[in-house]
C-alpha positions as semicolon CSV with decimal commas, in nm:
position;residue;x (nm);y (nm);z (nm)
1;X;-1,779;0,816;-2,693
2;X;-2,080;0,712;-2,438
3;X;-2,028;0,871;-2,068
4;X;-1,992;0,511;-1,984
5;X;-1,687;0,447;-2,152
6;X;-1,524;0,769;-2,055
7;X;-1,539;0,602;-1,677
8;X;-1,401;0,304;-1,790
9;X;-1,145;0,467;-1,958
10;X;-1,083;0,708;-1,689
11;X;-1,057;0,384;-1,468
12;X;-0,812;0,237;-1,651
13;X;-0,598;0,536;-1,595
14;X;-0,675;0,500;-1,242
15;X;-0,598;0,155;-1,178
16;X;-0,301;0,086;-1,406
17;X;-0,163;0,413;-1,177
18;X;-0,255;0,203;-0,869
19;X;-0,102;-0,067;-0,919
20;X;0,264;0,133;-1,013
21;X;0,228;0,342;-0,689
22;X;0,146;0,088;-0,453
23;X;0,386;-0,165;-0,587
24;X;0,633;0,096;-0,574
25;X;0,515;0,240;-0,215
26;X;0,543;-0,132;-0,087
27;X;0,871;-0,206;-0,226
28;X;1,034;0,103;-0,069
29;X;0,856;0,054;0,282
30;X;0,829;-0,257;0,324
31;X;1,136;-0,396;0,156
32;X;1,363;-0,429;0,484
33;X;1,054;-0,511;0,667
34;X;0,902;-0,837;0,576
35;X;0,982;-1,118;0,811
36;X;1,070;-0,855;1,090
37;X;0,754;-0,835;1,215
38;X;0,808;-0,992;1,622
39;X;1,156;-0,906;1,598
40;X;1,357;-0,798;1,862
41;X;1,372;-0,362;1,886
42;X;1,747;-0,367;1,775
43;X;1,679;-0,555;1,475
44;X;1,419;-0,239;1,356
45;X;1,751;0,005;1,431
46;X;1,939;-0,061;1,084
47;X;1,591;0,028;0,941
48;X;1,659;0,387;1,002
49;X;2,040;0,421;0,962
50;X;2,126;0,675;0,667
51;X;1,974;0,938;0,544
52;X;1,896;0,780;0,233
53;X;1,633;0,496;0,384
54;X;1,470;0,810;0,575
55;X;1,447;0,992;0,260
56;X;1,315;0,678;0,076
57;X;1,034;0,619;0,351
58;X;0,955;0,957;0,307
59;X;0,888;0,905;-0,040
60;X;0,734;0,592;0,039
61;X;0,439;0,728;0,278
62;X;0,348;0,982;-0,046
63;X;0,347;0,722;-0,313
64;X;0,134;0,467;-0,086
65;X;-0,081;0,805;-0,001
66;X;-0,114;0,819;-0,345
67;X;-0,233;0,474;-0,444
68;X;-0,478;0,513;-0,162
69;X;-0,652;0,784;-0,346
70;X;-0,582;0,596;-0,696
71;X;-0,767;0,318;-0,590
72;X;-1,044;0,489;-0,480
73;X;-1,033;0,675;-0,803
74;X;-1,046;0,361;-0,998
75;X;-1,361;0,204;-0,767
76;X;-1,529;0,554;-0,854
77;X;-1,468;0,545;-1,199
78;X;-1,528;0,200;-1,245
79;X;-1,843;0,183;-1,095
80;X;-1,995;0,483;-1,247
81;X;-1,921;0,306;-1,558
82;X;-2,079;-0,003;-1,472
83;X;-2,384;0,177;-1,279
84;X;-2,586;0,191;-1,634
85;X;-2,638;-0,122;-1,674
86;X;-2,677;-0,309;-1,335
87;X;-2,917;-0,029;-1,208
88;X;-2,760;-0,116;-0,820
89;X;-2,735;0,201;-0,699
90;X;-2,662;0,078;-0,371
91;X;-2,380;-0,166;-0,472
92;X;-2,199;0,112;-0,634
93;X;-2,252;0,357;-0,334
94;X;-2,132;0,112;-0,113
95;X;-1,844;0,017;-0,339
96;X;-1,756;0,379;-0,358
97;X;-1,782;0,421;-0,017
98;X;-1,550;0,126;0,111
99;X;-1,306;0,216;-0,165
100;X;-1,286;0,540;-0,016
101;X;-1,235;0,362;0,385
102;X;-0,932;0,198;0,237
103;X;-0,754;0,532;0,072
104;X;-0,831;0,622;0,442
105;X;-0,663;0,355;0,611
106;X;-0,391;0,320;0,397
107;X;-0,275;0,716;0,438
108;X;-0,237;0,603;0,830
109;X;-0,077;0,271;0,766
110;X;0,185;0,531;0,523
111;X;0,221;0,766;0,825
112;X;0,277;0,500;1,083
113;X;0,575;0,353;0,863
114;X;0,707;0,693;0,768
115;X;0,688;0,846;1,130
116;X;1,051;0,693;1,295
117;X;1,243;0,796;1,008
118;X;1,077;1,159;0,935
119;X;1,126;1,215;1,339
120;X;1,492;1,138;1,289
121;X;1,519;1,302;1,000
122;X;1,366;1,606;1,148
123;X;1,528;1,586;1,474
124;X;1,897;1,639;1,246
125;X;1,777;1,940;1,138
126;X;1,646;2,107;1,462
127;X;1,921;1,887;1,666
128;X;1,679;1,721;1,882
129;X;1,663;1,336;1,923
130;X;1,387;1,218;1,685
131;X;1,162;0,937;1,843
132;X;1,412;0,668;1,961
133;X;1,254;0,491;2,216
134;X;0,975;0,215;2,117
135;X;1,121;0,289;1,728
136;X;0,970;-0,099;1,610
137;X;0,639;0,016;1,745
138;X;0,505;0,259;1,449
139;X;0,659;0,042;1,146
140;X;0,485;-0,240;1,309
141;X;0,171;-0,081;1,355
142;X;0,163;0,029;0,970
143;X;0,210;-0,300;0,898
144;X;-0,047;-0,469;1,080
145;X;-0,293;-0,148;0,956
146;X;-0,235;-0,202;0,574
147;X;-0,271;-0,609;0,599
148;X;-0,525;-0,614;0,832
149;X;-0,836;-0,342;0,805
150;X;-0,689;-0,191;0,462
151;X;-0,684;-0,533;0,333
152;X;-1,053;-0,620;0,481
153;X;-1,184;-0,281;0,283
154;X;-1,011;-0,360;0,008
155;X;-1,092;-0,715;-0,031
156;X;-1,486;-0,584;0,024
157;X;-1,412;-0,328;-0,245
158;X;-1,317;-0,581;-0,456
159;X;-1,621;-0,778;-0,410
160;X;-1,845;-0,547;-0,487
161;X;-1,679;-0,479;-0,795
162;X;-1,632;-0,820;-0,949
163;X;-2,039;-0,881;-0,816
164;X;-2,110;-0,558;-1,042
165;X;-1,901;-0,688;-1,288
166;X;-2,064;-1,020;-1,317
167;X;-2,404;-0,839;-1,373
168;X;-2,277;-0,591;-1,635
169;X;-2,004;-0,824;-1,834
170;X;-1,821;-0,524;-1,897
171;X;-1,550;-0,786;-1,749
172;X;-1,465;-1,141;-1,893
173;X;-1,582;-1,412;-1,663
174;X;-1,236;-1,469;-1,506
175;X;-1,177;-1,108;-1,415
176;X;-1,497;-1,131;-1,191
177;X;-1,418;-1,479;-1,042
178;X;-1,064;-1,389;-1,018
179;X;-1,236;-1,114;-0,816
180;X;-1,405;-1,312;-0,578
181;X;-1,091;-1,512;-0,513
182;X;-0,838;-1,171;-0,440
183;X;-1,131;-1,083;-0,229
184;X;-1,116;-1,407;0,016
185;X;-0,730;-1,404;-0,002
186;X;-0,748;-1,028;0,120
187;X;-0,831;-1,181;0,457
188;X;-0,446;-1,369;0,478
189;X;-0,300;-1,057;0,356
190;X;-0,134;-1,063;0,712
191;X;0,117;-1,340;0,547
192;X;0,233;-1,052;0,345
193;X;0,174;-1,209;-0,030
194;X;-0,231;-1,219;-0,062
195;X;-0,203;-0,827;-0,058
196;X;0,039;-0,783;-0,386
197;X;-0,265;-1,001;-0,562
198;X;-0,482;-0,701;-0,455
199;X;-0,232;-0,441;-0,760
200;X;-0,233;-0,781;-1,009
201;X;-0,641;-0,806;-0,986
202;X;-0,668;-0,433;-1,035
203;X;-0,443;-0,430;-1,333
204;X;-0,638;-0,695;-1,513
205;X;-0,959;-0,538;-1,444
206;X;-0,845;-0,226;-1,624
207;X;-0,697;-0,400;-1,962
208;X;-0,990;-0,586;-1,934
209;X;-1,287;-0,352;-1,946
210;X;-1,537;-0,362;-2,200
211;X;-1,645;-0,064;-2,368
212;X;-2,004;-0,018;-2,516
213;X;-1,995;-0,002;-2,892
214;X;-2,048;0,381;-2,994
215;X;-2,408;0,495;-3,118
């Protein structure tokens, strides 16, 4: 097996892992969330109520920690697999590099929606309060954080990729334009559903890569 195809395959792993920890991570955090963005501060309240939901946002903030650093694991991978044949250096360092940016911004969009509930949480334990007043604030910041700059990175991320792509064709053509497509709809990801295309692109880039043929 060329060093080549041990990235891609490596990136597979990567990216298929992605795309179950960030669907996951969104579905627990986000799940009580969408369409209460602007809402009034008692409609947040119920958001925190039992013990279970804290413990689930808890959980949450890991597993969308962790497809932070999967994704960045997969743009690695990826382009170190890809870097033999384009010979752009700089596309893959930058790729790398922006990849990285979003794992960054995504661990404080996790600890922005995790924060209200692990304060409570905590605050049971210790018997103090917990953060109570201005509670809507931090979900709503973690919100706006993951659709707005995480998306931007990612959707540049993504770019780069499918342009690498493109000049390898270690994808099929509609991989890479399907790329350049997620990548434009990154910028709406505000509207909540542009950003679950960013775990559906991922996952067909990784069943999709072509491996070099074995010398």
């Amino acid at each position: 097996m060329t060093l080549a195809n041990r990235h891609l395959r490596a990136a597979r792993l990567y990216g298929v892992s992605f795309v179950a920890l960030f669907t996951l991570a969104l579905t627990v955090l986000l799940g009580q969330l969408l369409g209460a963005f602007a809402d009034s501060a008692e409609s947040f309240t119920p958001y925190f109520d039992t013990t279970l939901e804290r413990l689930q946002h808890g959980l949450g903030a890991y597993l969308l920690v962790a497809s932070g650093l999967a994704f960045l694991g997969f743009a690695v991978r990826a382009t170190a697999g890809l870097v033999e044949a384009s010979g752009a250096n700089t596309e893959v360092q930058m790729a790398s590099f922006v990849a990285a940016v979003f794992a960054s911004l995504v661990g404080v969009a996790a600890a922005a929606l995790a924060t209200v509930s692990l304060s409570i949480g905590f605050g049971q334990i210790t018997g103090d309060p917990g953060i109570r007043d201005g509670e809507e604030l931090l979900p709503q910041l973690g919100y706006v954080v993951l659709a707005v700059p995480a998306a931007v990175s990612a959707a540049f991320s993504i770019w780069l990729l499918a342009r690498l792509g493109s000049q390898t064709a270690k994808w099929p053509r509609w991989v890479t334009t399907a790329g350049y497509v997620v990548a434009v709809l990154q910028l709406f990801s505000f509207y909540s559903l542009p950003l679950f295309l960013l775990p559906l692109w991922v996952l067909a880039a990784s069943i999709s890569f072509r491996e070099s043929p074995a010398i």
